[in-house]
Backbone bond lengths (Angstrom), bond angles and torsions (degrees), N, CA, C in turn:
res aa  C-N    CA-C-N  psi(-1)  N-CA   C-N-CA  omega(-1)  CA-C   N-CA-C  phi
1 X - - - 1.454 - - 1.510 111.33 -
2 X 1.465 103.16 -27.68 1.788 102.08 -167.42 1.879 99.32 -87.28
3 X 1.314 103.78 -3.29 1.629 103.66 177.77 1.478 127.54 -94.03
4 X 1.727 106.87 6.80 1.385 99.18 172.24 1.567 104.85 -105.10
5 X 1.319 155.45 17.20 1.097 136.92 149.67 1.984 115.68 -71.92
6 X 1.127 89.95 -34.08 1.544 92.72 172.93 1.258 121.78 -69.34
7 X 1.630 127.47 -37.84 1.292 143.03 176.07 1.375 98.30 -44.42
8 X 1.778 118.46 -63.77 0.951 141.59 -175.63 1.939 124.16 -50.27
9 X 1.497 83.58 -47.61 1.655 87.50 158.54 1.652 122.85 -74.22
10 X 0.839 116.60 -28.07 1.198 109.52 170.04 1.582 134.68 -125.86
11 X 1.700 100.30 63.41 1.027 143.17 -158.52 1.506 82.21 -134.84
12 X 1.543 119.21 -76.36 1.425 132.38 -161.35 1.609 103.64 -66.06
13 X 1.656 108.02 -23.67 1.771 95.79 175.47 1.589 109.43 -80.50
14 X 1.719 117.82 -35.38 1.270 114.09 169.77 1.153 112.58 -58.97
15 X 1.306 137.39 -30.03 1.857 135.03 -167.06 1.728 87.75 -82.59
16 X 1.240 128.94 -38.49 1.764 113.01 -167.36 1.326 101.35 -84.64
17 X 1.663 130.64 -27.73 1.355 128.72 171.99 1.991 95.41 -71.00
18 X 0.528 161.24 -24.14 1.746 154.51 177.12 1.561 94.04 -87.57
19 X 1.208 127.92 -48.85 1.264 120.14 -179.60 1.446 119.39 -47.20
20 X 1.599 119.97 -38.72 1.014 132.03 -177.81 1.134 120.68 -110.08
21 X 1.101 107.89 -2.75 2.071 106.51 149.85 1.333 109.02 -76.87
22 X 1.521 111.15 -29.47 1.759 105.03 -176.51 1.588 105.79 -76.93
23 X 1.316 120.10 -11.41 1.300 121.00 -168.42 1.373 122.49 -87.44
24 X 1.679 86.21 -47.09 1.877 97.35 158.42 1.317 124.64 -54.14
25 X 1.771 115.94 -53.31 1.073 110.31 179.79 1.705 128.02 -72.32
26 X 1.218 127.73 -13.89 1.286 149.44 121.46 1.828 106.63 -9.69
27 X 0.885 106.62 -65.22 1.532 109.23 174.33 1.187 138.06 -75.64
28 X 1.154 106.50 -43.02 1.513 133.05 135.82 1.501 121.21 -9.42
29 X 1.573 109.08 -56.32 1.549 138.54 179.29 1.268 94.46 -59.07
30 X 1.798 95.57 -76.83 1.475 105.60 -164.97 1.280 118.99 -29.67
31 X 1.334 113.82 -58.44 1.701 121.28 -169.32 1.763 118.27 -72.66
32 X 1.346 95.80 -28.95 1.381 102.00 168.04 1.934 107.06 -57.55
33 X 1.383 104.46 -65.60 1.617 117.69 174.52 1.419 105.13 -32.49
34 X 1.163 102.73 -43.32 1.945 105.65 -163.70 1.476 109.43 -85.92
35 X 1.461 113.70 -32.24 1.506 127.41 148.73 1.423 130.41 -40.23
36 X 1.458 104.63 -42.36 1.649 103.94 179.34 1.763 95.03 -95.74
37 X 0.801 128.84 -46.82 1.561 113.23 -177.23 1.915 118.24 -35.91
38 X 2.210 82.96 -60.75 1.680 71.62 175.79 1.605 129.41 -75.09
39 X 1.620 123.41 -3.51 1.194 121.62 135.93 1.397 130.39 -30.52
40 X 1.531 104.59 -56.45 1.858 111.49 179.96 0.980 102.32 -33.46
41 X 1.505 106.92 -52.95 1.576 125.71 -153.53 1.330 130.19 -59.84
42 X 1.246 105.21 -39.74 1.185 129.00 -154.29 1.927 86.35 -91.46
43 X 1.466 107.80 -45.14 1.295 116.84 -159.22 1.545 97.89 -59.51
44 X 1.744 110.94 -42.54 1.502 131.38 -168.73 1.834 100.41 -62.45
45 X 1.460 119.27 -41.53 1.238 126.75 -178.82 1.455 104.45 -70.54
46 X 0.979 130.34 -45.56 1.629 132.37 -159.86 1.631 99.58 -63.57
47 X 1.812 120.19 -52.80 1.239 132.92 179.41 1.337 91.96 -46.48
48 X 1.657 110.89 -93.99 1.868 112.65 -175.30 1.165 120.98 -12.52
49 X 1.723 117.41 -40.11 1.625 107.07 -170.40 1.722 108.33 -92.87
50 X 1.476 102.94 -22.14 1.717 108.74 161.54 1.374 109.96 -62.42
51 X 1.137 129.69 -32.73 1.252 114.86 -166.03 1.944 119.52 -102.51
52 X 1.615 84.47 5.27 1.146 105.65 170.39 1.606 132.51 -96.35
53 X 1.422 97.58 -34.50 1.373 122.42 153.87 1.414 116.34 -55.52
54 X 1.625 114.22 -49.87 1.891 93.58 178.52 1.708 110.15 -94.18
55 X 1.358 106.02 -2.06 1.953 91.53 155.50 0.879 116.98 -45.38
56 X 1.384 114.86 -58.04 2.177 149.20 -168.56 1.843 81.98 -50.51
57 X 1.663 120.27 -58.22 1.155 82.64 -141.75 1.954 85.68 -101.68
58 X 1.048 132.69 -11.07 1.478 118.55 162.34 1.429 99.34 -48.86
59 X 1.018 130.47 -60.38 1.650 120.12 176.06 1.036 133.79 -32.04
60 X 1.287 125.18 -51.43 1.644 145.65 -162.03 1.662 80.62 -82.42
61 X 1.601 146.54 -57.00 1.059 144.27 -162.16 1.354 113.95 -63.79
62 X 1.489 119.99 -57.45 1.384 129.22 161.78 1.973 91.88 -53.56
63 X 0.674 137.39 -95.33 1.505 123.51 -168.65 1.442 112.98 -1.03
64 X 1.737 118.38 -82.13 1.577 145.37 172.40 1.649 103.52 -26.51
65 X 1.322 94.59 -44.20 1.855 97.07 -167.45 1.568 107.74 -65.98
66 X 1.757 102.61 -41.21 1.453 106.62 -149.81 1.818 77.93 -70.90
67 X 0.884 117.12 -67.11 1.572 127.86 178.93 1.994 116.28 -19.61
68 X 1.404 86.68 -49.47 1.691 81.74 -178.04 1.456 108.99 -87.92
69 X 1.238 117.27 -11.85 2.007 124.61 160.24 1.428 110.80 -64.37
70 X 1.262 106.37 -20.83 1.889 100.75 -166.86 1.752 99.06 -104.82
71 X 1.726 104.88 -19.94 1.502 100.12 165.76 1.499 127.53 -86.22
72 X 1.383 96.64 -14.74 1.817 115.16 156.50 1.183 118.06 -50.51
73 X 1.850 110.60 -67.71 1.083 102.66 -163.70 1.835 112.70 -78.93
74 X 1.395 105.73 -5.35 1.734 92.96 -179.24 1.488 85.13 -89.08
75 X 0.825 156.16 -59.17 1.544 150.07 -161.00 1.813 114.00 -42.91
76 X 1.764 100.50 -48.69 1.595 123.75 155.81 2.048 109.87 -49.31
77 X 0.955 99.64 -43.07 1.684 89.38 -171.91 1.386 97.28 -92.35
78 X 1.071 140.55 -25.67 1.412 131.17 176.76 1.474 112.52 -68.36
79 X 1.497 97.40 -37.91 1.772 101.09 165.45 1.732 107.13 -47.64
80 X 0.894 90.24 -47.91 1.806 95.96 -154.78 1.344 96.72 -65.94
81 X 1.267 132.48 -43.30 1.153 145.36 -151.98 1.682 95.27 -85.96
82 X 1.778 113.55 -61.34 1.780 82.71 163.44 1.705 133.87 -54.90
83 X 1.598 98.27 -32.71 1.520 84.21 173.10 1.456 125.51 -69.98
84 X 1.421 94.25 -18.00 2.193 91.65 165.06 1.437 121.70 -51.34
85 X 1.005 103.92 -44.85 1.634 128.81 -174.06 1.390 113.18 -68.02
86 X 1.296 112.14 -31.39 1.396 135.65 -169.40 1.848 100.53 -68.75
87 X 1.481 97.88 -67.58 1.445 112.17 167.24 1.282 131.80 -45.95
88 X 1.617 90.95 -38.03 1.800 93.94 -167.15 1.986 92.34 -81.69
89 X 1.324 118.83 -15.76 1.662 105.12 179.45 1.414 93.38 -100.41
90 X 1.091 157.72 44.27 0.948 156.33 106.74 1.468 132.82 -92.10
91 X 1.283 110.26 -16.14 1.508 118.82 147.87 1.783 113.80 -61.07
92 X 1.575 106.22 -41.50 1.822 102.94 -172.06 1.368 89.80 -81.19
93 X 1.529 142.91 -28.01 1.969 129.04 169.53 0.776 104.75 -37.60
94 X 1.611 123.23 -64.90 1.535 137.02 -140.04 1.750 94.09 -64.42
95 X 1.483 102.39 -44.89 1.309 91.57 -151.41 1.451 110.36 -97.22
96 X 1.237 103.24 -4.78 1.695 101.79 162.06 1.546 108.02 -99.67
97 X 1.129 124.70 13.88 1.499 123.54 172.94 1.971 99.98 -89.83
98 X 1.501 102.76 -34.19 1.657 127.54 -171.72 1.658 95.22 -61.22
99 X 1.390 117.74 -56.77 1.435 135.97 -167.89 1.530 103.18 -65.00
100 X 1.181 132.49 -48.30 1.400 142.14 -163.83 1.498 85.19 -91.44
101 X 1.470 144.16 -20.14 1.477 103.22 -168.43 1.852 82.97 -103.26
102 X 1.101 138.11 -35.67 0.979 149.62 126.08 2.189 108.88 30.67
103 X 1.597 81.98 -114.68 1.346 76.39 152.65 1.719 141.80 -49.47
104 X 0.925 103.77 -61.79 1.552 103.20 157.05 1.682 126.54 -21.55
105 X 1.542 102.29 -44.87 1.464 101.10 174.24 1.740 116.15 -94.87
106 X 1.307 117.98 -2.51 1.072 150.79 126.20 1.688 112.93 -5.31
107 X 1.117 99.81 -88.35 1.541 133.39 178.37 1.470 110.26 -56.39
């Protein structure tokens, strides 16, 4: 008879020791939960700034390109433009070679 108040007490220390394993591990959760979120997060940030980085650098590339097309094409018209020149002093040979044989038969 004198052994059920004790049973009883330590009944209520095993129920507050389970209470507080469930409590810890309860927390446990929590921080884990709160752990993987700011993972998401971090994971979600890392992409954004990757994908921000090759805008930056698709950009800078489309930039370089448009740049070395516009040094093409002046490099292309300067071609053309000596070979204009090219023609047109060989157009004034021709035709002072025409004039000199010209006269010459002239004579």
């Amino acid at each position: 008879a004198s052994s059920g108040p004790p049973c009883a007490a330590s009944a209520t220390v095993g129920e507050r020791l389970q209470a507080a394993v469930q409590a810890a591990e309860q927390a446990v959760q929590r921080h884990a939960a709160q752990d993987v979120v700011r993972l998401q997060q971090l994971t979600e940030q890392r992409a954004a700034q990757r994908q921000v980085t090759m805008q930056h650098a698709a950009q800078e590339a489309a930039q370089q390109a448009a740049q070395q097309a516009v040094q093409l094409q002046a490099a292309q018209a300067a071609t053309r433009a000596q070979q204009l020149a090219a023609m047109q002093q060989l157009a004034a040979v021709q035709q002072a070679v025409r004039k000199a044989v010209e006269q010459a038969v002239q004579r």
